[in-house]
C-alpha positions as CSV (number, residue, x, y, z in Angstrom):
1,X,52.6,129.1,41.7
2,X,51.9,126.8,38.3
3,X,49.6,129.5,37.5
4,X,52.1,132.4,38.0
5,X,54.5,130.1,35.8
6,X,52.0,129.7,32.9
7,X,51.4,133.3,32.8
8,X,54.9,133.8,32.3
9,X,55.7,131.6,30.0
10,X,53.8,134.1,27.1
11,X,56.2,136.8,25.4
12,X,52.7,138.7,25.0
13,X,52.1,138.4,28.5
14,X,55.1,139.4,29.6
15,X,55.0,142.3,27.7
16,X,51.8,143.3,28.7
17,X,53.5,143.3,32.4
18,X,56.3,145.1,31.2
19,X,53.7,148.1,30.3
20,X,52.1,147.8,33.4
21,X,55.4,148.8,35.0
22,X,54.6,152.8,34.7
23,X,51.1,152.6,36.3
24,X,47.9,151.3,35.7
25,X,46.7,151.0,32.2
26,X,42.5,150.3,30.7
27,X,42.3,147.6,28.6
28,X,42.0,149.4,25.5
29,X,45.1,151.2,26.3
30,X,46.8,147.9,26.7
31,X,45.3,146.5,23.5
32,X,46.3,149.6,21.4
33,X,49.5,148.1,22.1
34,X,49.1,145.3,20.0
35,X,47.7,143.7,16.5
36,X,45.3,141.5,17.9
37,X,42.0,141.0,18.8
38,X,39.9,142.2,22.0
39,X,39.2,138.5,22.6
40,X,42.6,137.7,22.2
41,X,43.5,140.4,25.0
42,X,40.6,139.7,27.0
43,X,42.3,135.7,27.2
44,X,45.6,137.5,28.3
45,X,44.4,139.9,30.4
46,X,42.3,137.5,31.9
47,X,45.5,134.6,32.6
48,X,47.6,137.4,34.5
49,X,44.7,138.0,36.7
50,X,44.2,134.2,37.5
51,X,47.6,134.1,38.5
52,X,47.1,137.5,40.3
53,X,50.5,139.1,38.6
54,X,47.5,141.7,37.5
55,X,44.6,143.4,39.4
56,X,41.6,145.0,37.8
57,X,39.1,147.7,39.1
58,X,36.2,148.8,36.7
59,X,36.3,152.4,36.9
60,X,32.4,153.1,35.1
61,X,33.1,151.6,31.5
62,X,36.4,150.8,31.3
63,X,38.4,148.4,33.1
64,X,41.9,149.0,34.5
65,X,44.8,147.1,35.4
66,X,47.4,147.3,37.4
67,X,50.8,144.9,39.0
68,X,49.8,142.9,41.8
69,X,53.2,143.7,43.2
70,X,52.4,141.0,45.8
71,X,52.8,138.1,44.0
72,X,56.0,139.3,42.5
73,X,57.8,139.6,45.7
74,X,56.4,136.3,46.7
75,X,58.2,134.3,43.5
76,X,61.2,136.3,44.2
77,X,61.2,135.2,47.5
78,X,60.5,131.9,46.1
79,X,63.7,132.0,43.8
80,X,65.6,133.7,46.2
81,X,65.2,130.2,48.1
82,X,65.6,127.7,45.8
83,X,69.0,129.4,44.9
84,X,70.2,128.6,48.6
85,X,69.3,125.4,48.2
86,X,72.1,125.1,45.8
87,X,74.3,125.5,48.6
């Protein structure tokens, strides 16, 4: 869960989830997106798969990603619990 948490923590990152919301996107397409480098989007790209909020498939020379839809229903859960703690 700290990994999901760090992921989040970055406004790029966040955003870069936020475009994954209408469907699975290469990396250059993602990139485009932004004024930074291909490393810099490769370290990003590369955190939200670690946490596994993102999934990648190499379709021949590009490489797609996609929401891990999973793991976002698991921290809901997660929140969802901690809030009837409160209780």
């Amino acid at each position: 869960m700290n990994k999901v948490w760090k992921a989040l923590d970055d406004p790029t990152r966040r955003r870069i989830l936020e475009l994954l919301r209408s469907g699975p996107r290469s990396a250059g397409e993602l990139g485009a997106e932004f004024d930074m480098s291909a490393a810099s989007m490769s370290h990003h790209l590369g955190t939200l798969a670690d946490a596994g909020l993102v999934e990648r498939e190499k379709k021949g020379q590009f490489v797609y990603y996609e929401l891990n839809t999973t793991v976002f229903q698991d921290l809901l859960e997660w929140i969802l619990a901690m809030k009837g703690q409160d209780r």
